[in-house]
Backbone as a ProteinNet text record, in pm:
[ID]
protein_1_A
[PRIMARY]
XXXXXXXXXXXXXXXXXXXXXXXXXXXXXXXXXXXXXXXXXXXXXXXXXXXXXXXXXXXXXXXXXXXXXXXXXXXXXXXXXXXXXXXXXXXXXXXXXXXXXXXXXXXXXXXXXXXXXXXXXXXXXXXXXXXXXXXXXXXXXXXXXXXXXXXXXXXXXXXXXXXXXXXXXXXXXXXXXXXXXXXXXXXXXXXXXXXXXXXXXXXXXXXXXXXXXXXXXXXXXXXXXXXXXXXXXXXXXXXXXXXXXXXXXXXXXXXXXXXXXXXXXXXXXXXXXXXXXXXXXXXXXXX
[TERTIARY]
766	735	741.2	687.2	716.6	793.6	868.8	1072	1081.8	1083.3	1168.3	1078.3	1008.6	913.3	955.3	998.6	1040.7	1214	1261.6	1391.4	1434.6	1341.2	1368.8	1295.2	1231.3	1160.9	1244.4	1328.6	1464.7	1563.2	1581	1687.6	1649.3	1486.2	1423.5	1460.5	1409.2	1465.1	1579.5	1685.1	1837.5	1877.5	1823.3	1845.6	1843.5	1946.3	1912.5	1806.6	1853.3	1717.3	1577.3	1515	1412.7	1374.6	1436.8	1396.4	1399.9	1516.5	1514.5	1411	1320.4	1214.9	1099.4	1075.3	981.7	979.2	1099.6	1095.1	1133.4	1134.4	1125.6	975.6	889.4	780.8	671.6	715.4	634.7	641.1	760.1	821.7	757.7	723	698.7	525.6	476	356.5	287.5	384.1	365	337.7	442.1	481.7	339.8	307.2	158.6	50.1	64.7	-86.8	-45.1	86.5	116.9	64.7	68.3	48.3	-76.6	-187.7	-310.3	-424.3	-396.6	-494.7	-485.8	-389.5	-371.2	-312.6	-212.2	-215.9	-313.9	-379.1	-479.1	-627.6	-606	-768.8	-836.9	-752.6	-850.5	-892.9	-1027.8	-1051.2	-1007.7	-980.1	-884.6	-808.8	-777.2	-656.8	-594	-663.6	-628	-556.8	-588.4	-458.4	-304.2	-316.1	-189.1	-96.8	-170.1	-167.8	-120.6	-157.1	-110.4	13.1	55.9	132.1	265.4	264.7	334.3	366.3	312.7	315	432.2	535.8	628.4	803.1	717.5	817.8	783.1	696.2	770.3	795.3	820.3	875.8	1040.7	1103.1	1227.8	1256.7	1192	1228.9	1188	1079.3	1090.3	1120	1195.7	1309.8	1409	1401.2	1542.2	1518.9	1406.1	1340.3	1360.6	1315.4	1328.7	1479	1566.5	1715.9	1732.5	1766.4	1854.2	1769.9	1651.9	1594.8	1625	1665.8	1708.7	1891.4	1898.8	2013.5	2150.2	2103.3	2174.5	2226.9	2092.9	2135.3	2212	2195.8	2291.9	2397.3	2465.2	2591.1	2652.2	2588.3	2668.2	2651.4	2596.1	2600.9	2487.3	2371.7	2344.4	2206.8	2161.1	2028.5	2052.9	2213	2237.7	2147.1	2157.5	2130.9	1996	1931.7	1792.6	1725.1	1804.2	1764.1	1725.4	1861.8	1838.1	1756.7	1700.8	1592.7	1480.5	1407.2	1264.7	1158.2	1147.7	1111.8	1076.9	979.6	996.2	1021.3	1026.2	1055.5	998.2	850.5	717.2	715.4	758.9	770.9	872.8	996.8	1075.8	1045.7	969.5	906	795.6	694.6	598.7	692.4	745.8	775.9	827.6	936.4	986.7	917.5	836.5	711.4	686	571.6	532.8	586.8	706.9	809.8	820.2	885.4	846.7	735.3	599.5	483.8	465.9	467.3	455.9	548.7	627.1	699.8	670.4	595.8	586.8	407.2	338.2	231.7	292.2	378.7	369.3	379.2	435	428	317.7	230.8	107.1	-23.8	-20.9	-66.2	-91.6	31.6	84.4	-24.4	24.6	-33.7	-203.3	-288.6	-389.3	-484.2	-343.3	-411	-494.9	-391.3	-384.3	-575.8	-600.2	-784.7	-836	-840.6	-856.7	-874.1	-732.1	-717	-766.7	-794.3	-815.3	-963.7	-1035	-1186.1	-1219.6	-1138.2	-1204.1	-1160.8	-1142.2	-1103	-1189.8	-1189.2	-1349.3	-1410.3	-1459.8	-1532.6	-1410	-1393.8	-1305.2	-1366.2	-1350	-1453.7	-1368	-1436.2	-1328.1	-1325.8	-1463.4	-1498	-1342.7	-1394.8	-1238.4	-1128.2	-1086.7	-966.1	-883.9	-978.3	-960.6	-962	-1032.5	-1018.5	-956.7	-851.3	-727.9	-680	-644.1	-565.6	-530	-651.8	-624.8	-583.4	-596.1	-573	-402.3	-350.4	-201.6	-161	-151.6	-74.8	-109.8	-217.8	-212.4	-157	-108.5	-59.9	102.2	167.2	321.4	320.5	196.9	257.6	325.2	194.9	262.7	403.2	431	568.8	621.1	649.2	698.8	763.2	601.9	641.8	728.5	767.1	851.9	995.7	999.5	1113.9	1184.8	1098.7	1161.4	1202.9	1126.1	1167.3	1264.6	1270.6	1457	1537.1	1524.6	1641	1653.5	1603.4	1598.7	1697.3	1681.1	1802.9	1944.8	1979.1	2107.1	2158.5	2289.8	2375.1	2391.5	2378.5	2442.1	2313.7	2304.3	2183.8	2198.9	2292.1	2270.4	2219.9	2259.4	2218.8	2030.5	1995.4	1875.9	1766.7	1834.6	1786.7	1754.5	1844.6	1911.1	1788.5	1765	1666.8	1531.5	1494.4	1370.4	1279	1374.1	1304.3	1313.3	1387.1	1338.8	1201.7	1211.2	1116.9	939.2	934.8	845.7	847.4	894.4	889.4	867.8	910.6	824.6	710.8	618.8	481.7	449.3	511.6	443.8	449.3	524.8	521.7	496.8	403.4	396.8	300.8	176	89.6	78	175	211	323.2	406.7	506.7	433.4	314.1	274.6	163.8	123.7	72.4	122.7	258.2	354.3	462.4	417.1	504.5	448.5	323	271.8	108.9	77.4	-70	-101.9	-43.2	-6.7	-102.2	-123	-134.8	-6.6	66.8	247.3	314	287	403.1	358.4	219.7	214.7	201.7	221.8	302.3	468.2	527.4	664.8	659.1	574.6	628	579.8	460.8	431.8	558.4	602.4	713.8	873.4	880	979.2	943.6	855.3	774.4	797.1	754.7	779.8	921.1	1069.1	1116.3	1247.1	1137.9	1207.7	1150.3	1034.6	934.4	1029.1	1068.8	1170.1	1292.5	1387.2	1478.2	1491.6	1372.6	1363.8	1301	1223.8	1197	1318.8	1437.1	1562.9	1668.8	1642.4	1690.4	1665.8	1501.8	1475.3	1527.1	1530.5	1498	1665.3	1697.4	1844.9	1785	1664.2	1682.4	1627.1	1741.5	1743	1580.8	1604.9	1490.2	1362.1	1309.2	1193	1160.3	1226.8	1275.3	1260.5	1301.5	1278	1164.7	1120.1	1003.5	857.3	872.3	779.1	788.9	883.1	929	879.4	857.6	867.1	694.4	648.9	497.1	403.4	470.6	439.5	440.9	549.2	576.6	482	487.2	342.1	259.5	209	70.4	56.8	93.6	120.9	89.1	239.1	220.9	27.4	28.6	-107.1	-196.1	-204.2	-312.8	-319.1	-233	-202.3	-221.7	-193.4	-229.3	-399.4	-439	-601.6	-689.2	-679.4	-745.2	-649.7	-551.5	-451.2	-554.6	-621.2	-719.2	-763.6	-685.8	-783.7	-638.2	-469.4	-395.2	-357.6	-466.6	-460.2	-512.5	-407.3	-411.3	-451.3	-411.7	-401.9	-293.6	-127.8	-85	-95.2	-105.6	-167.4	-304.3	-407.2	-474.9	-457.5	-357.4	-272.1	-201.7	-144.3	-57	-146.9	-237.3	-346	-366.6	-428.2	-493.5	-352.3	-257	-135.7	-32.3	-76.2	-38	-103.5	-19.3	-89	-127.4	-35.9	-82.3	-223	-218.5	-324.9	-437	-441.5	-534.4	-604.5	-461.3	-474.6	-542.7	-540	-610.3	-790.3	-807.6	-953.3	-990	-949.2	-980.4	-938.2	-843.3	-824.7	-951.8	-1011.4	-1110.6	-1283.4	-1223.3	-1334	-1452.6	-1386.2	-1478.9	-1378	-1396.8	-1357	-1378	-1256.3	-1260	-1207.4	-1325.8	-1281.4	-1202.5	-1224.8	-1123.4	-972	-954	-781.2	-746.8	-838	-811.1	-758.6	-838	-783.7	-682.4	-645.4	-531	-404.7	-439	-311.2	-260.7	-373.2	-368.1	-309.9	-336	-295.1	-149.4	-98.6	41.7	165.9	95.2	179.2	190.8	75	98.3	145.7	170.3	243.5	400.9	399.1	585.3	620.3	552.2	588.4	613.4	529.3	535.8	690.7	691.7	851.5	928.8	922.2	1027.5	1037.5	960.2	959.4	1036	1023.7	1032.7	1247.9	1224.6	1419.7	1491.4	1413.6	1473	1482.4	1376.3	1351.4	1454.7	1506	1611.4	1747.1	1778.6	1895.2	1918	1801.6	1818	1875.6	1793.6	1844.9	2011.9	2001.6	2165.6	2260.1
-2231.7	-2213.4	-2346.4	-2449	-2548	-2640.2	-2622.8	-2654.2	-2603	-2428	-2369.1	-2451.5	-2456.5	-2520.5	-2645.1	-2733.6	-2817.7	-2850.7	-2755.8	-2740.1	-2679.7	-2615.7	-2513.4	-2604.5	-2683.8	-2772.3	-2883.9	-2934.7	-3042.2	-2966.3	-2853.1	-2772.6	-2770.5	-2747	-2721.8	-2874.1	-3002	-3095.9	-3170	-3115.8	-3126.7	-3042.6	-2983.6	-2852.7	-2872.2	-2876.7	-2885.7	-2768.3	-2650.3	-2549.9	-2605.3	-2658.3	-2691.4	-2747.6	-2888.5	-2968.5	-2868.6	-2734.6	-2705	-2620.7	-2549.7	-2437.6	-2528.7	-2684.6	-2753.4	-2780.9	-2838.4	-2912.8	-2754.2	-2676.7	-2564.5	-2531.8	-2507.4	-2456	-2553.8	-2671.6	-2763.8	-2827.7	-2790.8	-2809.6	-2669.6	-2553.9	-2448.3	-2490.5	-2471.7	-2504.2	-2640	-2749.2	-2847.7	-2754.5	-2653.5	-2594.2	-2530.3	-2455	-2372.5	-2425	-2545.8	-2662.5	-2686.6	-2738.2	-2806.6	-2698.3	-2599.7	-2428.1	-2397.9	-2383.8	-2325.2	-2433.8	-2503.5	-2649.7	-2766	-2746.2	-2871.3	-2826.4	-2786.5	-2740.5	-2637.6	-2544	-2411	-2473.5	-2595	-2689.6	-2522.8	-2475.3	-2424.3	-2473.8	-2443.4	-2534.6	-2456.5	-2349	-2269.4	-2273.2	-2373.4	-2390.9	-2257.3	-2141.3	-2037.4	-1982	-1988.7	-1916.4	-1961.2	-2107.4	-2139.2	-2058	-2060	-1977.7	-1886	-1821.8	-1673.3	-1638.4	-1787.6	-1764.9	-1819.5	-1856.8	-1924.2	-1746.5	-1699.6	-1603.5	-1506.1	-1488.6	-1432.4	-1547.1	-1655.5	-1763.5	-1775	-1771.3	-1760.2	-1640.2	-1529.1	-1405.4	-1394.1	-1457.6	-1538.1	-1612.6	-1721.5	-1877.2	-1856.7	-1768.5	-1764.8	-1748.1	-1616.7	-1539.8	-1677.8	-1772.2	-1840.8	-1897.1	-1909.1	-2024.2	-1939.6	-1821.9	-1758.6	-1717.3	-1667.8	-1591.2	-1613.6	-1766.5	-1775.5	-1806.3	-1791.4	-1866.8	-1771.4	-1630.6	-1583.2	-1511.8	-1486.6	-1412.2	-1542.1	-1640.9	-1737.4	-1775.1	-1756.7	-1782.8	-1631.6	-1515.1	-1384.6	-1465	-1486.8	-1491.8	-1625.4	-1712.2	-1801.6	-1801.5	-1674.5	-1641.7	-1713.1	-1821.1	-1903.1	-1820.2	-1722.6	-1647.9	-1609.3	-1582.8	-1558.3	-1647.3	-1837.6	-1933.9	-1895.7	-1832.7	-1870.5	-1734.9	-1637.6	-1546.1	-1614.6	-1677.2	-1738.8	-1853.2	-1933.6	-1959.1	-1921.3	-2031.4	-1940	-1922.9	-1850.4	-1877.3	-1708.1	-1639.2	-1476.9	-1466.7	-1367.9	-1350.2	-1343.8	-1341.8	-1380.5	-1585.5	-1617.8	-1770.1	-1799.7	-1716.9	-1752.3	-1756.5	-1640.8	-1576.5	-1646.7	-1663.4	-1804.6	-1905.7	-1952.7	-2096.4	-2113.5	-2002.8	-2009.1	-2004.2	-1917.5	-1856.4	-1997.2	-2074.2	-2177.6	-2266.6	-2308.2	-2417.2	-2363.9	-2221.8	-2187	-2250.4	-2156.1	-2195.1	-2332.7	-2452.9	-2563.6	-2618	-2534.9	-2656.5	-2553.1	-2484.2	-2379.6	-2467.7	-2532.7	-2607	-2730.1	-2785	-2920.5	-2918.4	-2878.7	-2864.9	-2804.5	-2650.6	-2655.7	-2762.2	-2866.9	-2968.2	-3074.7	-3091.3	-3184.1	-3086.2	-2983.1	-2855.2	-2888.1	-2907.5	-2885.9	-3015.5	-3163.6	-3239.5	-3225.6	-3158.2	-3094.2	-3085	-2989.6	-2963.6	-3087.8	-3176.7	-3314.5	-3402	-3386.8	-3434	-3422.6	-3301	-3244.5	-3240.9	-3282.8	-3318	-3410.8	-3508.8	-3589.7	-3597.1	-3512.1	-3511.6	-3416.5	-3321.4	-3223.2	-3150	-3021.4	-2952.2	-2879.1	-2886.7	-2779.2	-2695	-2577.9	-2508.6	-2497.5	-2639.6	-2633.5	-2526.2	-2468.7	-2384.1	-2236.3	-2238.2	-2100	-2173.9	-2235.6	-2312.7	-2310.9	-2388.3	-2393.3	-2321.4	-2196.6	-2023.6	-1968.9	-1983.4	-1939.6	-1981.1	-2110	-2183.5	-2125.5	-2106.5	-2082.9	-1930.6	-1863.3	-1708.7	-1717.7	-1796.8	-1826.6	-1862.2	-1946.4	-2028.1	-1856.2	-1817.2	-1672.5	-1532.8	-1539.2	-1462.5	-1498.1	-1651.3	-1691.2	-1681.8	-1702.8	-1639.2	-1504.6	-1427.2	-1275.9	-1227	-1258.2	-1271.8	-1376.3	-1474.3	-1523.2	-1450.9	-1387.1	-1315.6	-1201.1	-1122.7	-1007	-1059	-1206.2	-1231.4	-1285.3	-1322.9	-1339.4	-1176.7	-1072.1	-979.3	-881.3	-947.5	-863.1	-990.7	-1079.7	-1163.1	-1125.3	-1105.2	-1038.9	-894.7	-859.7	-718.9	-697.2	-853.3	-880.2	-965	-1038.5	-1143.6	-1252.1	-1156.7	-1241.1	-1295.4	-1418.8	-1476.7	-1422.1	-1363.7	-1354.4	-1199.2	-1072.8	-986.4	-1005	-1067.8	-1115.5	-1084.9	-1209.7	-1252.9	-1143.2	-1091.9	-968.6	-838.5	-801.7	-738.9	-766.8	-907.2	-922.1	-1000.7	-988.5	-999.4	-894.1	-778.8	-665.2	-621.9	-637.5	-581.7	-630.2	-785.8	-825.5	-795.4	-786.1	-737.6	-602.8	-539.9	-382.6	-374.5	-506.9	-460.7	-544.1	-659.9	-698.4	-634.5	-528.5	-444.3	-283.9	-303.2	-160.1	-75.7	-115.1	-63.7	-36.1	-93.9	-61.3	63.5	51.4	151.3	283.8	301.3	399.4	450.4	387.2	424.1	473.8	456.2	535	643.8	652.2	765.5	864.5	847.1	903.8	973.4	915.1	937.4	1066.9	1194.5	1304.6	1343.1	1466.6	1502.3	1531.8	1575.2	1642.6	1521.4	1436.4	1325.4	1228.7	1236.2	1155.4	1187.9	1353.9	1434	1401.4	1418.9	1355.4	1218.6	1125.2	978.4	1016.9	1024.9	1064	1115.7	1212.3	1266.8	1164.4	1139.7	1040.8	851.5	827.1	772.8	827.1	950.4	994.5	1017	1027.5	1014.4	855.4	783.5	621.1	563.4	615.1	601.4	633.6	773.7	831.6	773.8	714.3	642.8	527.8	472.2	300.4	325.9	410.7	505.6	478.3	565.7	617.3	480.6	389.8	273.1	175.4	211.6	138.3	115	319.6	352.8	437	483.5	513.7	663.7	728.2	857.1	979.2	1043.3	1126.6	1243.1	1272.7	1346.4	1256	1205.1	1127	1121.9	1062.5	1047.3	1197.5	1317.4	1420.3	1458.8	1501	1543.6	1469.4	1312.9	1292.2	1305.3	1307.8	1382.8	1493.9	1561.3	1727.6	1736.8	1675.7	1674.6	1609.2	1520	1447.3	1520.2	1609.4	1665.4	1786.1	1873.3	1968.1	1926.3	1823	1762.2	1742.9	1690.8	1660.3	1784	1860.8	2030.9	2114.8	2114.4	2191	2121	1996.6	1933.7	1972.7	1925.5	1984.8	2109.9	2208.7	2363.6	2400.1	2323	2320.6	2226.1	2136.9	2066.8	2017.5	2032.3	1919.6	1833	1806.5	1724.4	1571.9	1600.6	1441.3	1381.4	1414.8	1389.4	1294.5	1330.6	1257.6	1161.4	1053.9	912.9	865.5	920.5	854	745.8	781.1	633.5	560.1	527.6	360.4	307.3	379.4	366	317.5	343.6	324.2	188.2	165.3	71.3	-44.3	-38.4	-122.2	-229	-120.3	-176	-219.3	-202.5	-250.5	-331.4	-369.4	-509.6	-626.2	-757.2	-839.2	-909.5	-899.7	-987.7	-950.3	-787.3	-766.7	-758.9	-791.1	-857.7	-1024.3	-1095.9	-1220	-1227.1	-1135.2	-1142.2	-1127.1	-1066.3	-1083.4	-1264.3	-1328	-1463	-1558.6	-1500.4	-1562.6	-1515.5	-1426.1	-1366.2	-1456.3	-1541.5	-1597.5	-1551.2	-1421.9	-1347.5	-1362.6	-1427.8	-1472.6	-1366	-1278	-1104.8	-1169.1	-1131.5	-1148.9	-1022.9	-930.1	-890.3	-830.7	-915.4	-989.5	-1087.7	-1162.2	-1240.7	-1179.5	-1076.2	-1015.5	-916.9	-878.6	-774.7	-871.8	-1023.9	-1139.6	-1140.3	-1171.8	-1180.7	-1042.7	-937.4	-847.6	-838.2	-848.5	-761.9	-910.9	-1031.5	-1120.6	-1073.4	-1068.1	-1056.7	-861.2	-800.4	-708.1	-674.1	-763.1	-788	-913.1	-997.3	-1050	-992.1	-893.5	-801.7	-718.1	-674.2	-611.6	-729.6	-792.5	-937.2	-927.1	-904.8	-965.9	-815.9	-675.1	-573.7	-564.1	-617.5	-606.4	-736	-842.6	-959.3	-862.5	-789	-787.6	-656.6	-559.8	-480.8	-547	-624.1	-734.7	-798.7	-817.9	-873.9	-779.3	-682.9	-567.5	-519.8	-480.8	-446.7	-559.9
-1601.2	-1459.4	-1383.7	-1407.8	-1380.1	-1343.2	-1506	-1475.8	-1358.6	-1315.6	-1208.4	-1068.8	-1074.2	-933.8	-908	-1007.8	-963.8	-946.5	-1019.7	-960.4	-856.5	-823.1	-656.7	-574.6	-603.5	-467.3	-444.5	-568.5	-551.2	-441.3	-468.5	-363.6	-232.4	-218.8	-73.8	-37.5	-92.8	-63.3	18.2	-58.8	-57.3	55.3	116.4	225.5	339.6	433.5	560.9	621	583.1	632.5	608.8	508.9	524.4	636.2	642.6	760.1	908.5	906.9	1037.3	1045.4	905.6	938.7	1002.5	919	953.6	1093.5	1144.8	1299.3	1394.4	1366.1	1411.2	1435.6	1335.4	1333.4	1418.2	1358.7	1441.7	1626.5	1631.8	1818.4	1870.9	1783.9	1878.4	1858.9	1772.4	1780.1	1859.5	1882.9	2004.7	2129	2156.6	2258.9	2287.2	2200.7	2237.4	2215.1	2185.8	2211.6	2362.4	2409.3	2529.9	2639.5	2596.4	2696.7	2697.7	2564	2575.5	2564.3	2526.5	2481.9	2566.8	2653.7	2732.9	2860.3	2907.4	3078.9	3103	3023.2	3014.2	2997.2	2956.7	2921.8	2799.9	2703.8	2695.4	2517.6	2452.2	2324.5	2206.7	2243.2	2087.2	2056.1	1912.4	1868.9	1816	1741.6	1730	1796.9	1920.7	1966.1	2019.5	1987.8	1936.9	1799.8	1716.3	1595.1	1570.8	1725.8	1716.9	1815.3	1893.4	1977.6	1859.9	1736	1704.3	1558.3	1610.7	1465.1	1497.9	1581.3	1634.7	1588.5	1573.6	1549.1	1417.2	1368	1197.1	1140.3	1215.9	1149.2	1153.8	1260.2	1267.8	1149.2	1170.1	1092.3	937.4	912.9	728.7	645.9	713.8	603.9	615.4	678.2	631.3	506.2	534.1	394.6	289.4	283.4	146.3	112.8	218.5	168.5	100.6	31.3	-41.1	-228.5	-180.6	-303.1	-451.9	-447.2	-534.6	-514	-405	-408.5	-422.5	-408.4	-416	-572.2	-641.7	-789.4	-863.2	-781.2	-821.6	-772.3	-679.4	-614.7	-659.5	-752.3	-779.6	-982.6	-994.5	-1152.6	-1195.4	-1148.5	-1243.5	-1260.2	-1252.5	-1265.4	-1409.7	-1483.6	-1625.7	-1659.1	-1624.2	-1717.4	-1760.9	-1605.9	-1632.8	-1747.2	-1752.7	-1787	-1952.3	-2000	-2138.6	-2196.1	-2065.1	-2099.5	-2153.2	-2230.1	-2331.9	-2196.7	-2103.1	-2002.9	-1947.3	-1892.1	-1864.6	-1719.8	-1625.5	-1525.3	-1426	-1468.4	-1431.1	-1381.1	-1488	-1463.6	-1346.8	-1363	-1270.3	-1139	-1056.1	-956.5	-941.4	-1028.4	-961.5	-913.8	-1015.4	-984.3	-809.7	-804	-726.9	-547	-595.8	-483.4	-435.3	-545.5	-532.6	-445.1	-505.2	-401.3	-268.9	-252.2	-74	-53	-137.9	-27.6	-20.3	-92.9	-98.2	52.9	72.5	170.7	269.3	281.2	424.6	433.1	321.6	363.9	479	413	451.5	612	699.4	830.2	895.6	779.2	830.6	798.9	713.9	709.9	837.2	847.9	1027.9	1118.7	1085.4	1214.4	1214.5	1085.3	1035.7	1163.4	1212.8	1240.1	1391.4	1427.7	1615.9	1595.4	1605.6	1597.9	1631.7	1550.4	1500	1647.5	1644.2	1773.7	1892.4	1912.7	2037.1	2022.5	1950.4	1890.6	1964.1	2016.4	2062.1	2186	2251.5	2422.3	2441.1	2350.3	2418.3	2310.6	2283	2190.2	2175.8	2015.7	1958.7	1873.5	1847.4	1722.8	1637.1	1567.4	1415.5	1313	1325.2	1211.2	1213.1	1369	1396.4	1364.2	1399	1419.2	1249.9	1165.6	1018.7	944.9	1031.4	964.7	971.7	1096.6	1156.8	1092.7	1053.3	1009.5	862.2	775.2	648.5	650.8	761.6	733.6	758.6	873.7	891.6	778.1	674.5	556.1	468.3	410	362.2	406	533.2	587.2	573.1	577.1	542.9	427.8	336.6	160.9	122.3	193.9	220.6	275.5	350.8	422.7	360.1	230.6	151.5	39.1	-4.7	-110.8	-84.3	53	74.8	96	142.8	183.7	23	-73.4	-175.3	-274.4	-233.3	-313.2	-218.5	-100.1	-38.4	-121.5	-109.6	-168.7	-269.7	-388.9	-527.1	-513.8	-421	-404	-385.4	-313.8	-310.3	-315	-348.8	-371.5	-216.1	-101.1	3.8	109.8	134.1	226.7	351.5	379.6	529.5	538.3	400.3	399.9	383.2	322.8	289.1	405.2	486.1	604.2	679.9	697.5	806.1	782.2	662.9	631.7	635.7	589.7	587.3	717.3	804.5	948	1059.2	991.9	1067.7	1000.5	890.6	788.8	882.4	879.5	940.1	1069.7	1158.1	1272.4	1331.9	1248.5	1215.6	1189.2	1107.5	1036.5	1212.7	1279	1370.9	1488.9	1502.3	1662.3	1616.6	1468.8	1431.7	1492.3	1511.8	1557.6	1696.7	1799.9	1949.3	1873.6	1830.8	1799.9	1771.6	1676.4	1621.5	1701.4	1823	1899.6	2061	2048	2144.2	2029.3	1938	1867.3	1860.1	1781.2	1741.4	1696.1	1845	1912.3	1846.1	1845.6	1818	1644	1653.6	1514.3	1457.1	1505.1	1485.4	1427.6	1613.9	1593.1	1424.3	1394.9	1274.5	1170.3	1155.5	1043.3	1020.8	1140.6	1134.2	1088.4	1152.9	1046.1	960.4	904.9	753.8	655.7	695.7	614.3	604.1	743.1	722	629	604.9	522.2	392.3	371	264	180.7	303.3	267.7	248.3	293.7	264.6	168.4	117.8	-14.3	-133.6	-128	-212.7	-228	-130	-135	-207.6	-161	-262.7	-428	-399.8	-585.8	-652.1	-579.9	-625.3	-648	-591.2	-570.5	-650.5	-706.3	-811.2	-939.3	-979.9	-1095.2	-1126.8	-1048.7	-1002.7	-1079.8	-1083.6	-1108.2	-957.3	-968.7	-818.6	-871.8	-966.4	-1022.6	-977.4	-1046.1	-1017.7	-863.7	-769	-592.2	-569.9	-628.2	-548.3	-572	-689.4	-724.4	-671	-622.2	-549.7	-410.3	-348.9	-233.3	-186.9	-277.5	-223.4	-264.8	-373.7	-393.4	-249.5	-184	-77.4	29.1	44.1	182.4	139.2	61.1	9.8	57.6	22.3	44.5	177	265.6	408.3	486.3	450.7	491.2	470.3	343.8	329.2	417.6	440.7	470.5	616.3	662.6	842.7	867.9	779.3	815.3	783.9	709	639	731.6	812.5	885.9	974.5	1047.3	1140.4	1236.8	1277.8	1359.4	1295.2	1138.5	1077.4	1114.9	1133.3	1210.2	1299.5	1410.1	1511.6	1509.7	1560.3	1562	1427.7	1336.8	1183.5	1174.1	1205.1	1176.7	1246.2	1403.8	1442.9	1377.8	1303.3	1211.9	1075.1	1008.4	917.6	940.9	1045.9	1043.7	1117	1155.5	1138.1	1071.3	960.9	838.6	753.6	763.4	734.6	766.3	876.5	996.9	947.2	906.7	847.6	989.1	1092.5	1219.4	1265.1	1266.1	1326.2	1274.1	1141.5	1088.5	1120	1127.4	1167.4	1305	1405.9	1504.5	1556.8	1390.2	1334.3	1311.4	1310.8	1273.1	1407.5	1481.3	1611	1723.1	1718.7	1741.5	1688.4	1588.3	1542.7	1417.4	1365.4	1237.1	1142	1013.2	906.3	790.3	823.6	742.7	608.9	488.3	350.2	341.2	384.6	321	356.4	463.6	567.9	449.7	353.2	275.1	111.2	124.2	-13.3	23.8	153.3	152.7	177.2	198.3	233.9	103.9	-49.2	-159.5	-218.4	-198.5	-254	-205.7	-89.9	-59.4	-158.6	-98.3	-229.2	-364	-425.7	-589.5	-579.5	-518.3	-497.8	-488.7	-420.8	-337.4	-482.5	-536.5	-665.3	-802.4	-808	-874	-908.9	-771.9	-771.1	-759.5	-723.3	-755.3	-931.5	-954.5	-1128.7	-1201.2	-1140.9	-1167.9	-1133.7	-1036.9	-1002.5	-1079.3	-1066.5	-1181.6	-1346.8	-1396.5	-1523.1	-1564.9	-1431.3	-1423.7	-1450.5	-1371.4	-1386	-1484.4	-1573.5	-1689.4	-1844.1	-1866.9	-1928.2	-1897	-1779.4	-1704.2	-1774
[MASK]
+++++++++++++++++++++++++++++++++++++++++++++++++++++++++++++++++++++++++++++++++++++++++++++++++++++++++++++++++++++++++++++++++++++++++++++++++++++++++++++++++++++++++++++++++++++++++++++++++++++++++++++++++++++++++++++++++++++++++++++++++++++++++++++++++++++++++++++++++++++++++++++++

């Protein structure tokens, strides 16, 4: 694991993208100190934080594209396969080096507070809570952008996917609350859910059996339930997508309440989305 961490952090190195996610991330976050902290006089660095959380759903997937589909498309993921090394190691290591260099600019970021400490009252306590919920919140969206790259050979397909992907969990809960206010309308996503659930099953495992049979157990279930109570229905998925919005979680801590457990669902959806990283590597390997 190690080896790979430090050979993927030589690459982040060697990379012009790095430097552009860094001076990227850091010119916009100037930008929303220059906007809320200083022409706004106002003392929350947090909500710089949150003005900047739209700009790394853009800029991260760059960081991750290539960190696996790169080694499919240029064959050398064979080498690693023959290493005494499991696939588990590969996927830390690799994780690691993102998050390591997605710190280093929030480090710089870490100093702003600091600063602004001594021109007036800042509440560090929020600020540093924000702060740590942002770097756990880019792991999460690390770890997804490394397991679309794991799916395909080409970076730009990568990319292309895993920032709609985030941008869906970040305009989900306005979406699901103009879709599907409805008990109906959130039977229909439910089912259509159910059937993109089934698709990636099928995608996994390449058996159409397995994909249907939970398909049709799902849409049962859905069905009975709506004819037996339809009222628990309403307004269930902007509820759903809620508690499934990592932003709008993050807006619990810009808010100033330090949700443990925004902290264990940051932790959980990583070692999740790593998980299947290790699950499509360990496919590829067998194949």
């Amino acid at each position: 694991m190690i080896a790979v961490f430090r050979h993927e952090l030589k690459a982040y190195l060697h990379s012009f993208i790095t430097y552009l996610f860094c001076a990227f991330l850091l010119i916009f976050t100037g930008i929303g100190a220059m906007l809320y902290n200083i022409q706004s006089a106002v003392a929350n660095f947090e909500f710089v934080l949150q003005f900047i959380c739209i700009v790394t759903v853009v800029i991260l997937p760059i960081l991750t594209m290539r960190i696996i589909s790169d080694e499919k498309r240029q064959r050398t993921d064979k080498l690693l396969y023959s290493l005494p090394i499991t696939a588990s190691d590969i996927v830390i290591g690799k994780f690691l080096a993102a998050l390591l260099v997605f710190f280093v600019p929030l480090a710089v970021i870490a100093t702003y507070p600091l600063i602004f400490a001594h021109f007036g009252e800042v509440y560090l306590l929020t600020s540093y809570g924000a702060l740590l919920a942002f770097f756990l919140m880019g792991a999460a969206m690390i770890a997804v952008g490394i397991f679309v790259s794991s799916l395909t050979e080409n970076q730009g397909i990568a990319a292309g996917i895993t920032i709609p992907v985030l941008l869906f969990n970040y305009f989900s809960v306005s979406l699901a609350e103009q879709v599907s206010s409805s008990a109906f309308g959130s039977l229909i996503v439910l089912m259509v859910c159910a059937a993109v659930l089934a698709l990636i099953l099928y995608y996994c495992t390449k058996n159409d059996n397995i994909a249907c049979v939970l398909f049709i157990v799902i849409i049962l279930a859905l069905g009975i339930s709506y004819y037996l109570k339809s009222d628990i229905y309403t307004g269930l998925v902007p509820a759903i997508m809620s508690k499934l919005s990592l932003f709008s979680r993050f807006a619990t801590f810009v808010n100033g309440v330090f949700d443990i457990g925004s902290v264990v669902f940051y932790l959980s959806v990583a070692a999740f989305f790593l998980f299947l990283t290790v699950q499509s590597l360990e496919k590829r390997r067998y194949n």
